[in-house]
N, C-alpha and C positions, 0 to 999 in steps of 0.2 A: 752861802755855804750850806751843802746839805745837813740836816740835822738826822742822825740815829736814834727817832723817838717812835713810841708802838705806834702812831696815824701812817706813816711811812714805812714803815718796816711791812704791816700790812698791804698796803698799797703794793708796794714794790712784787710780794708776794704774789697778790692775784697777777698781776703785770706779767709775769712770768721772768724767767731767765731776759729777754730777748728786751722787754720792759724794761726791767731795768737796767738793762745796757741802755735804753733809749735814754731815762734817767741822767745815767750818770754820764753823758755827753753833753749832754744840756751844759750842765755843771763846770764839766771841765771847758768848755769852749768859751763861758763864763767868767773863765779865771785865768785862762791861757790864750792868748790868740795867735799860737801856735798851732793850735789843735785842730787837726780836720776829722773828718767821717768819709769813708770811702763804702759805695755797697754796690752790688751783681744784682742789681733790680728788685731791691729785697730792701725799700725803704720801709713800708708799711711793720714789713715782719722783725724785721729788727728794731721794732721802738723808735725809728728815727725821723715821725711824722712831726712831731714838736720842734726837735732840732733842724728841721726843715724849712720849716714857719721862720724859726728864730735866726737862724744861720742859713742863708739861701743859699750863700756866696761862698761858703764853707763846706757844702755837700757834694760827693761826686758820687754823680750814677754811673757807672759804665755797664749797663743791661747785662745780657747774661755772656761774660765775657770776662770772666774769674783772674784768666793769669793776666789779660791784659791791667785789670785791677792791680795785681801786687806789683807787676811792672812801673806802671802811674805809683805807687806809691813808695819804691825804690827811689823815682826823683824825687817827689815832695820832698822826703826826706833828706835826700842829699844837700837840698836845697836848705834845710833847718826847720822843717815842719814836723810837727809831731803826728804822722796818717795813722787813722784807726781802722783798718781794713776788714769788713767783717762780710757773710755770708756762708750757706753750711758749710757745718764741717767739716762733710765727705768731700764738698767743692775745693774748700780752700786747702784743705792738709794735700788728698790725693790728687785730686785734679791739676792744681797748683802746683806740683812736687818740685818741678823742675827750679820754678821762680823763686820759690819758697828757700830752695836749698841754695841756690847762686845769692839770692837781693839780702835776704833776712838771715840766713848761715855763713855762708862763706866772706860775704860783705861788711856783713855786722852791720845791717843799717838797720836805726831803731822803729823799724814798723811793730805796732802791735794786732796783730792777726785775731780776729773774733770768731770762733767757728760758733755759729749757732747750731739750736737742734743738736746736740751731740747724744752719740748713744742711742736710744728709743725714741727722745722728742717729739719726731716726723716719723717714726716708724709706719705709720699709716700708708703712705708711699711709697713704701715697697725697699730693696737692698740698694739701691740707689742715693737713698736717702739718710742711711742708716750710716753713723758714724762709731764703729768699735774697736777702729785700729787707728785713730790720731794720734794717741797719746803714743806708740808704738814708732810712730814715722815723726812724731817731729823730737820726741824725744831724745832718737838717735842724731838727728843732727846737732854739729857742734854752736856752740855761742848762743842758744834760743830758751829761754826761760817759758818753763809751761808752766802754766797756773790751770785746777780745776775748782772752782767755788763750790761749797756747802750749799750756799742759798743764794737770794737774788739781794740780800744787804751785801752776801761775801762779791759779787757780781759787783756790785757798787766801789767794796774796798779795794778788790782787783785792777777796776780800771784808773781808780785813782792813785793805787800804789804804781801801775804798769808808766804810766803819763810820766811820772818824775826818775823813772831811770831810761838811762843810754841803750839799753839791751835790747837786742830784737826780742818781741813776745807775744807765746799762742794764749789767749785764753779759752778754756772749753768750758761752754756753757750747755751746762745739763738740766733735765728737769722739764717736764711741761708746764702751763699755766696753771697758778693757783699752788706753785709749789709750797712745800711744807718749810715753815719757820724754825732752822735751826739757831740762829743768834735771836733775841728778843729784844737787847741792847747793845750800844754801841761797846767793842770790844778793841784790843789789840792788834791791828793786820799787821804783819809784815812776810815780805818774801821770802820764802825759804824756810821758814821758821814754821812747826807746825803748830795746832793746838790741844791741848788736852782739854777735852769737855766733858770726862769721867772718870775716877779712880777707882779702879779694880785689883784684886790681886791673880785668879787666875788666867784668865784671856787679855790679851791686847787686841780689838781689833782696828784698825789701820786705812780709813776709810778715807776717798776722797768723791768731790762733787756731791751728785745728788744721794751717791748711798752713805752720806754722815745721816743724814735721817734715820735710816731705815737701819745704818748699825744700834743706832740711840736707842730706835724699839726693837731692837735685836737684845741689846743689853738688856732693857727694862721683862723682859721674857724671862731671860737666862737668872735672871736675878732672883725668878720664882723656884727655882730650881738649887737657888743654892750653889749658882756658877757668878762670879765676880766678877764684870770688864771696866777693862781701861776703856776707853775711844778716844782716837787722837783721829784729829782733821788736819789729815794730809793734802792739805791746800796746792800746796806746790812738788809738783812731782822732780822737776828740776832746775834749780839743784836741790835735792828731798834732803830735811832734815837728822844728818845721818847723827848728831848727840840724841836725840829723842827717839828715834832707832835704836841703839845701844841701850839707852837705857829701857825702855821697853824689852827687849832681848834678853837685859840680866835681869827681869823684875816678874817675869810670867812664865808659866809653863806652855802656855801654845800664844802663835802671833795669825791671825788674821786680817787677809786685806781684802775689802770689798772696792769693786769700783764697776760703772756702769759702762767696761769696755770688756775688750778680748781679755782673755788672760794668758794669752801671751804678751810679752813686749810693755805692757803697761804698770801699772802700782805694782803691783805681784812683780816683775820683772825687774824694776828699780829698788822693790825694800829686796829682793833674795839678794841679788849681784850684789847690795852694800854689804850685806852683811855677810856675806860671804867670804867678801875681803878682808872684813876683821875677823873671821873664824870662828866657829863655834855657836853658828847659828841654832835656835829652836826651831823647832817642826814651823812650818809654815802652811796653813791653810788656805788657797785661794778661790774668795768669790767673786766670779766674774760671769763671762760669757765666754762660754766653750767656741769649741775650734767648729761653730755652723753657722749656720745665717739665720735666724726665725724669722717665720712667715708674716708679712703683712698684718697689722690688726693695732689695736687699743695698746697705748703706754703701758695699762696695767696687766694687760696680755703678756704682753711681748716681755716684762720683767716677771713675772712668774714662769713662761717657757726657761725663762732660762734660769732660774733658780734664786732669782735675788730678791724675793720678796720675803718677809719677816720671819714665815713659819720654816721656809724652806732652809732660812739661812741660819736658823736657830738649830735644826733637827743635824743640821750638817755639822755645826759643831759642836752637839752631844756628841753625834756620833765618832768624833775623831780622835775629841777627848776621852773616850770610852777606850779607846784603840792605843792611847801615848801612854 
């Protein structure tokens, strides 16, 4: 049984996202002999050089050949397998669409879908590579539970909570290697449910994936200032915790949601519409990635072009609060 203690939580950290997806395969294949690993030639990069070793007979490559992947993994599953389909995100959400929306939506068959590199990850490779419209496209499909992790421990809890439900499900794994530790010990997961990792009174910001970090030292900024945040870890965009919405809603004067996609269609797109619904929403500030593609270059490049790095994201919400 894996243990949530600081030697591993570290580990898992440097491993990166993709690590420890490798990780927590190991684990479940371990405990389940249900469980397989499906990957688009992408064993190395997805951590699953171990589970390779341990489970020969358990591993399918199908090279670079995405939908035939989710295809194969439509029957394992019909069959009673629990496939974990993983390979980028740009691959598997869009390239996929067709499969993705027939095997895992319309089907309801319990594949759980790994898109790695999500967001900037691989940014290095160019728009190709660049996933910041997944959460947008699988979101909209019906029956698909999307998970984004905070860190590479929430990457661990994701695929262990994902393994014990029926649901078809994407997880988006963000973050390059060596990411930042936002849990230090073992905590509470569950799906749908989000978490509050700060109480503030005037900002909520509303963070999922890799920007819980970088809200945390967004708060720890604004707190110089004499500005208060909540941060809640919007783990699960859907179904998104819409009680810890509401009450965030009636508890601050502005709501913030950062997240390392488009800001169309994604977190900002899922807390408005909710709240919407029950009326009387507050001002809503979103940080994301505008409506362009940035250029080719460095993780920490490509998340300062587009504004989501600490100071950027701090100056934007003096600024608006300045403005309500």
């Amino acid at each position: 049984m894996i243990e949530y203690n600081r030697i591993n939580i570290r580990t898992w950290s440097l491993l990166g996202p993709s690590g420890a997806h490798g990780v927590a395969a190991v684990e479940l294949a371990e405990s389940d002999p249900n469980v397989l690993m499906l990957t688009a030639d992408l064993c190395f990069f997805s951590g699953l050089e171990r589970f390779k070793a341990a489970f020969p007979d358990r591993l399918y490559n199908f090279g670079i050949a995405e939908q035939n992947m989710i295809g194969a993994a439509a029957g394992l599953a019909k069959e009673g397998f629990i496939p974990f389909a993983n390979t980028y995100a740009s691959f598997c959400t869009s390239r996929c669409a067709d499969q993705v929306r027939v095997n895992m939506s319309y089907m309801k068959l319990p594949i759980k879908l790994i898109g790695l590199t999500a967001g900037y990850a691989a940014g290095a490779l160019g728009a190709t590579h660049m996933s910041v419209e997944d959460l947008a496209l699988m979101r909209a499909l019906p029956n698909i539970t999307v998970i984004s992790p905070a860190d590479c421990t929430e990457v661990v809890k994701a695929m262990m909570a994902a393994a014990k439900t029926p649901d078809p499900t994407y997880i988006r794994l963000t973050g390059p290697m060596n990411t930042p530790i936002v849990y230090k010990e073992d905590y509470d997961y569950r799906i749908g449910r989000a978490v509050k990792l700060r109480e503030g009174e005037d900002v909520c910001i509303i963070a999922t994936g890799s920007m819980v970090y970088y809200a945390i030292q967004t708060a720890k900024q604004l707190e110089k200032d004499g500005i208060s945040c909540t941060i809640l870890n919007m783990h699960t965009i859907k179904p998104i915790d819409k009680e810890a919405l509401l009450d965030a809603n009636r508890r601050h004067k502005l709501l913030v949601t950062a997240e390392e996609h488009s800001v169309l269609g994604g977190l900002y797109g899922a807390v408005a519409e909710q709240l919407c619904r029950e009326g009387n929403p507050k001002p809503i500030l979103p940080l994301g990635i505008e409506d362009f593609f940035v250029h080719a270059g460095s993780y920490h490049y490509q998340m300062k072009e587009s504004g989501l790095d600490v100071e950027s994201m701090k100056q934007r919400i003096v600024e608006k609060l300045s403005h309500s």
